[in-house]
C-alpha positions in Angstrom: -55.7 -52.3 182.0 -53.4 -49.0 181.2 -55.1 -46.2 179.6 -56.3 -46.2 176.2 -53.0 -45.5 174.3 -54.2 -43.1 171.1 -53.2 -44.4 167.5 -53.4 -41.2 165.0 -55.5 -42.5 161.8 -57.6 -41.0 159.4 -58.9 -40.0 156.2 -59.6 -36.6 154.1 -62.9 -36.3 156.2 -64.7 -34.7 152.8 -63.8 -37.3 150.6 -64.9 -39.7 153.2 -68.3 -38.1 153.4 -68.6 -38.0 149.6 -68.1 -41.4 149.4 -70.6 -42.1 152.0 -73.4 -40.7 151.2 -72.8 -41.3 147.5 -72.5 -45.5 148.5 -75.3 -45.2 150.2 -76.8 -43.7 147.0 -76.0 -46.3 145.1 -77.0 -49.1 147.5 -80.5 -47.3 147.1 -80.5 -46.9 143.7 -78.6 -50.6 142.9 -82.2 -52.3 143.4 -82.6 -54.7 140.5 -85.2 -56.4 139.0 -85.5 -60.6 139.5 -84.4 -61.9 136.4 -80.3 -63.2 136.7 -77.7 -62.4 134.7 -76.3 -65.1 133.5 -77.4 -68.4 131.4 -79.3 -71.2 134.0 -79.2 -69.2 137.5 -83.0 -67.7 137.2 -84.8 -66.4 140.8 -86.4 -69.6 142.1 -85.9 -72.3 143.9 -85.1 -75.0 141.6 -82.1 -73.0 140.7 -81.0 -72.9 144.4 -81.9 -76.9 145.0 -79.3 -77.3 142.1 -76.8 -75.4 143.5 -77.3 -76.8 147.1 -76.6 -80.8 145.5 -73.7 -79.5 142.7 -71.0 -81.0 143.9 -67.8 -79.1 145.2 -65.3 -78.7 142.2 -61.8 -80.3 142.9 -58.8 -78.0 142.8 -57.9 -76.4 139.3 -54.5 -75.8 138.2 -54.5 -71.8 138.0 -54.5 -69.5 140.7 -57.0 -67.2 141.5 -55.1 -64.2 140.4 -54.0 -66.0 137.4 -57.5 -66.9 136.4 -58.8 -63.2 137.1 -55.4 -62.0 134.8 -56.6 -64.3 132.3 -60.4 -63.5 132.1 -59.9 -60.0 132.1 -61.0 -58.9 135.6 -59.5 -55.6 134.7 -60.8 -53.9 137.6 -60.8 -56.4 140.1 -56.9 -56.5 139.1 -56.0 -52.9 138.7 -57.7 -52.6 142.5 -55.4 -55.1 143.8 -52.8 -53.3 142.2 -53.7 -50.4 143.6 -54.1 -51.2 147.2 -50.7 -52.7 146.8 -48.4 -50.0 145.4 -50.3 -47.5 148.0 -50.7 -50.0 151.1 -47.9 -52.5 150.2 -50.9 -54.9 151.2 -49.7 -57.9 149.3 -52.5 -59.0 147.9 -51.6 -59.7 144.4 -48.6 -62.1 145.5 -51.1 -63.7 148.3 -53.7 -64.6 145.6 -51.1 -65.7 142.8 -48.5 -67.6 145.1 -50.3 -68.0 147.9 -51.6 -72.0 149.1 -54.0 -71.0 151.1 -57.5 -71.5 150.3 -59.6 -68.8 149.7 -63.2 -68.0 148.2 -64.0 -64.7 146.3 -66.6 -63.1 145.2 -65.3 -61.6 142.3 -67.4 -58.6 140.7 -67.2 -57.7 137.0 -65.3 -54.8 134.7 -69.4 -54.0 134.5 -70.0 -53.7 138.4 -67.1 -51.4 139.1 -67.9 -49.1 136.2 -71.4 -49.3 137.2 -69.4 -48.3 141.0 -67.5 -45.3 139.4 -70.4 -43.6 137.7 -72.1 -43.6 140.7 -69.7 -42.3 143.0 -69.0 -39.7 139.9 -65.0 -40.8 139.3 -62.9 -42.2 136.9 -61.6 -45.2 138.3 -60.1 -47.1 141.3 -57.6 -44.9 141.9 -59.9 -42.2 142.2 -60.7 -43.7 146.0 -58.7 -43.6 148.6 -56.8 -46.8 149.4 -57.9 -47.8 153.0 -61.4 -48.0 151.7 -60.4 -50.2 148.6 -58.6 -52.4 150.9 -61.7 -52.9 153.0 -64.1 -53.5 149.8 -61.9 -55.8 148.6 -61.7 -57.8 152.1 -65.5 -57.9 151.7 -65.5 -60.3 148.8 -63.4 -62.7 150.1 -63.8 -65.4 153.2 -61.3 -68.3 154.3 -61.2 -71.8 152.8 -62.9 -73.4 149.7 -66.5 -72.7 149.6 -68.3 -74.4 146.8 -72.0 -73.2 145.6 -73.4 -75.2 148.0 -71.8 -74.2 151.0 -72.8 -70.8 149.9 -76.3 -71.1 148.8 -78.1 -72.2 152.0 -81.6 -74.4 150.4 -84.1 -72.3 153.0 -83.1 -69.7 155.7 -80.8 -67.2 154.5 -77.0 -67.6 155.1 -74.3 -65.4 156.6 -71.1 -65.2 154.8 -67.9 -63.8 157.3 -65.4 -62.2 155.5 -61.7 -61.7 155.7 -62.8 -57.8 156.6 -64.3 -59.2 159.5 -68.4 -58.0 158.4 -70.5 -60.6 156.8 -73.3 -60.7 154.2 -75.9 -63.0 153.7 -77.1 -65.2 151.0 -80.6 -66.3 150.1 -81.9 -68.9 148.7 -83.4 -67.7 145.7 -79.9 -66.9 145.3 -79.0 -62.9 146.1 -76.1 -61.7 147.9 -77.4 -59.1 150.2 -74.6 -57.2 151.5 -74.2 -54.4 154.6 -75.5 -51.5 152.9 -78.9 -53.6 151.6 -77.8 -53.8 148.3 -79.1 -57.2 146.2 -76.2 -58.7 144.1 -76.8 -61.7 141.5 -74.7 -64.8 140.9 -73.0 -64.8 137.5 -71.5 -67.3 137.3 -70.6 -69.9 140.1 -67.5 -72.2 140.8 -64.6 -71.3 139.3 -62.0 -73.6 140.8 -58.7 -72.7 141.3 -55.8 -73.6 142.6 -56.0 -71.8 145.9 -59.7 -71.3 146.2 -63.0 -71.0 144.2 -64.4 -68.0 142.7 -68.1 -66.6 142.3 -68.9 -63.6 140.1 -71.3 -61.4 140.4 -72.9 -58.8 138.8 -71.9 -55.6 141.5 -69.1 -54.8 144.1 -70.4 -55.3 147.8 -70.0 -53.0 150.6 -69.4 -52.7 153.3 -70.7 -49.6 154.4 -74.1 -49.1 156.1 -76.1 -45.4 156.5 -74.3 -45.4 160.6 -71.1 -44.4 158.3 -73.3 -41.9 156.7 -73.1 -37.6 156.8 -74.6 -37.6 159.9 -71.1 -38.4 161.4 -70.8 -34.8 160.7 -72.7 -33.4 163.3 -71.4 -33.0 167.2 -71.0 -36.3 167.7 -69.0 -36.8 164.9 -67.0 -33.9 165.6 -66.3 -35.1 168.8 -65.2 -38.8 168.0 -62.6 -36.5 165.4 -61.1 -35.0 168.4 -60.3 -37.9 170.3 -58.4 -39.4 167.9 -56.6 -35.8 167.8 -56.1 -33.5 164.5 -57.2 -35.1 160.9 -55.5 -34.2 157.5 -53.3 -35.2 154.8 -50.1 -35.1 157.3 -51.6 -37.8 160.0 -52.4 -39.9 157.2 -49.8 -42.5 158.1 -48.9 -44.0 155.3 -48.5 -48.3 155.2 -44.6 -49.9 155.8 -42.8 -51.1 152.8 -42.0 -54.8 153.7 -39.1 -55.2 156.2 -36.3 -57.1 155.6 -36.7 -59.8 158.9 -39.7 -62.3 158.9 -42.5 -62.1 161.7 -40.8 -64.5 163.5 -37.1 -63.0 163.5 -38.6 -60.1 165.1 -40.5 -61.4 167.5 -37.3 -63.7 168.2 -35.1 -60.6 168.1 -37.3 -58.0 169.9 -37.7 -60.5 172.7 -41.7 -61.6 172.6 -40.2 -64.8 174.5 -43.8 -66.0 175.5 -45.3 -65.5 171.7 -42.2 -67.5 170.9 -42.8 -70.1 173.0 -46.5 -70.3 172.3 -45.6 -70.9 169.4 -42.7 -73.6 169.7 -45.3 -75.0 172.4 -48.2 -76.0 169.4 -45.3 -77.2 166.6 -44.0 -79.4 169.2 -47.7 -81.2 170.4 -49.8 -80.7 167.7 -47.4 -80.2 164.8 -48.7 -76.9 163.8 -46.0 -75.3 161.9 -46.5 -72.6 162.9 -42.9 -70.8 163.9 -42.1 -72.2 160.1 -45.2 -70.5 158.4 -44.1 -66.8 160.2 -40.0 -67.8 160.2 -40.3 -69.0 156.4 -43.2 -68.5 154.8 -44.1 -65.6 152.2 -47.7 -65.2 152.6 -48.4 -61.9 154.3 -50.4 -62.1 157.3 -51.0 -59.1 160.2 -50.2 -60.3 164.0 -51.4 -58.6 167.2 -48.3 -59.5 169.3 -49.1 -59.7 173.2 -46.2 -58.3 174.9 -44.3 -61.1 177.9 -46.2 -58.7 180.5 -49.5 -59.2 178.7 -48.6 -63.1 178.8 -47.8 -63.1 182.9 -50.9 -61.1 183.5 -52.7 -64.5 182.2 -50.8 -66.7 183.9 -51.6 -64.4 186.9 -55.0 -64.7 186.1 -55.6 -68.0 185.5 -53.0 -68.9 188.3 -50.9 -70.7 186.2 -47.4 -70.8 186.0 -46.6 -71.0 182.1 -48.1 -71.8 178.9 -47.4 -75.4 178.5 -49.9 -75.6 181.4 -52.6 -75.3 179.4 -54.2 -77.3 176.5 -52.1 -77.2 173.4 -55.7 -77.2 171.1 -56.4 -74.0 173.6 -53.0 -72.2 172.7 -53.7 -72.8 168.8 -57.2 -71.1 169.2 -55.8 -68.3 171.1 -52.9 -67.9 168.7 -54.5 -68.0 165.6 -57.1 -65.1 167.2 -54.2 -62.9 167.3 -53.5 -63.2 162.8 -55.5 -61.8 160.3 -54.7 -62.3 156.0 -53.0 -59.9 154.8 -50.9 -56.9 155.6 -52.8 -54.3 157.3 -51.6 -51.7 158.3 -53.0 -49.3 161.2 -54.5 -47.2 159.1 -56.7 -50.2 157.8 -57.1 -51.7 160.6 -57.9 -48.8 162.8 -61.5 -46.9 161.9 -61.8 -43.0 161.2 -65.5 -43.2 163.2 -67.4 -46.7 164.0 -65.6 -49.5 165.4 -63.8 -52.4 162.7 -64.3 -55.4 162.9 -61.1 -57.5 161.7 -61.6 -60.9 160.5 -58.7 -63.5 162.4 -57.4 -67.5 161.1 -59.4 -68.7 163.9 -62.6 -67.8 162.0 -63.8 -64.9 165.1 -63.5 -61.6 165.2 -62.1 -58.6 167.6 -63.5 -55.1 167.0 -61.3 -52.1 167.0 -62.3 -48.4 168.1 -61.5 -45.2 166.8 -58.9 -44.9 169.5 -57.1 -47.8 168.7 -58.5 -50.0 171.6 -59.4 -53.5 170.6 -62.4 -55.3 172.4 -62.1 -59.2 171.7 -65.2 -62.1 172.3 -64.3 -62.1 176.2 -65.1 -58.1 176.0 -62.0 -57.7 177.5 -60.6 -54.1 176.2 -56.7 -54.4 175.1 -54.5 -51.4 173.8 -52.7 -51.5 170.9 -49.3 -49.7 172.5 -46.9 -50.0 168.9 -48.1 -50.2 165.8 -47.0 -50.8 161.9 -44.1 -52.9 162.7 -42.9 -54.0 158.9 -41.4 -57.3 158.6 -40.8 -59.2 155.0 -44.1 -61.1 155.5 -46.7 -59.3 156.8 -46.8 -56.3 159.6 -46.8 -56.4 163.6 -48.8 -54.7 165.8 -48.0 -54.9 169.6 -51.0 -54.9 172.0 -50.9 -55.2 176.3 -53.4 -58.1 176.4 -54.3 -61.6 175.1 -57.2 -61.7 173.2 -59.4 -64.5 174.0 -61.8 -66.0 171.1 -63.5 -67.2 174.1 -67.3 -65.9 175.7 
């Protein structure tokens, strides 16, 4: 593999470590007593028998934006909002036009106040962006999941969201999320359109005490070099949507073998895929493998082209390489501790302070351009194929 090709990325490194330690704070001091919020989930396990045999809601007519518009998630709007004027992440279009199916945890106007005046600010805006994006990530995963899929009837259950970390459920039924914090069900499926929402009572994190102040110290300081100088100025700041879709670049830029991995699965399996990134106005972020990242696997595998291997393969691989959204490098990149990013296949890769991804296989592949803007998501060019495979 080349070198390690450095991305620039980062934060303001004090308002970072506020944040921090003042989440970790609040994880601490967020313990709550057993009695639920709202009226018929109580801490036992009759309540979680009753969830595990409810029945799946069928699809409801709104959209999960529009219910959270309507029901006066002002906080859980005003940060996708946010993330979107500042990151152009496209999350308010995804969740109100989108037909995708997604589940998310939605926290109340009360659990992001509760958020701000422990953290000591006025409001979302206070935060900076990348971190919103990635709390927000945290409280949703892909497809419809229904009470019961959630709320496992013994052993607890882990929950992978689109940020790529998971949290677990219990059955008595908490949410316990990465920084230990114990979240209550409100209220359980809301069924929309386009997914199924739970509330509850406080906003997850994803943060855990490794993130912490102690990243401070020489070690710290040293990961800070590597990924050269930090300030407001190497703060990249997220594309505005191009004008071409995924596919018209790939097409025009000459990613033949992307191109025809992706002809290759419409044609046997009917995947519609090249329609979905030629077409289609969801956003969504692709890791594009450039033709010499492609040959290398043929080389590998001793192979002379793609169509010589399984079409059901091809899907897996390709749908490794796209994650929700549009995530730019500066969210998809970490300031210390390696990211994990949440792909359509359901796995995840990791990604390093110095922009080097390590997928399932542990194979390490650069990412060599990044931040690529097209009208329906963002591109970001990488010297390997990532295999979802161990």
């Amino acid at each position: 593999m080349k070198k390690m090709n450095k991305i620039k990325i980062g934060r303001k490194i004090a308002i970072n470590l506020f944040l921090f330690t003042a989440l970790a704070v609040f994880a601490v001091s967020c313990e709550k007593d057993d009695t639920m919020l709202n009226d018929g989930f109580e801490n036992s396990q009759a309540a979680s028998d009753e969830m595990e045999n409810k029945q799946a809601p069928a699809p409801g007519t709104k959209s999960i934006a529009q219910i959270a518009i309507d029901a006066d998630f002002n906080e859980l709007v005003a940060a996708l909002k946010y993330v979107d004027d500042k990151r152009n992440a496209g999350l308010v279009d995804l969740f109100l036009n989108g037909t995708d199916q997604f589940t998310v945890f939605a926290p109340t106007d009360e659990a992001f106040e509760g958020l701000y005046n422990e953290l000591g600010v006025e409001g979302i805006t206070d935060l900076p962006a990348e971190l919103v994006l990635d709390v927000l990530f945290y409280h949703v995963t892909e497809g419809r999941r229904a009470a019961n899929s959630v709320v496992p009837p013994r052993n607890p259950r882990t929950i992978t969201t689109l940020l790529g970390d998971a949290f677990s459920v219990t059955s008595d039924p908490w949410i316990i999320d990465i920084a230990g914090q114990k979240v209550n069900f409100i209220t359980t499926d809301i069924s929309a359109s386009n997914g199924i929402i739970h509330v509850v009572d406080a906003v997850l994190l994803p943060l855990d005490n490794d993130n912490g102040p102690e990243n401070n110290g020489p070690q710290g300081q040293q990961n800070n070099n590597a990924r050269g100088s930090i300030g407001n100025s190497d703060v990249p700041s997220s594309p505005a949507p191009g004008s071409e879709a995924i596919a018209e670049i790939a097409i025009g830029a000459g990613f033949d073998e992307l191109v025809g991995a992706l002809v290759y699965v419409d044609e046997e399996l009917d995947a519609g895929l090249v329609d979905l990134f030629l077409n289609g106005t969801d956003q969504y972020t692709v890791f594009a493998p450039t033709n010499e990242a492609f040959e290398g696997l043929y080389e590998a595998l001793e192979i002379d082209e793609i169509t010589d291997l399984p079409a059901e393969l091809v899907l897996d691989v390709l749908q490794y390489h796209v994650t929700v959204g549009r995530r730019a490098a500066n969210s998809v990149v970490p300031p210390r501790n390696p990211r994990n990013i949440g792909t359509l296949l359901g796995e995840s890769f990791s990604v390093s302070a110095n922009g080097v991804i390590t997928d399932i296989a542990e194979q390490q592949v650069n990412i060599v351009s990044a931040d690529i803007s097209a009208s329906n998501g963002i591109i970001h060019v990488i010297d390997g194929v990532l295999l979802p495979l161990e």
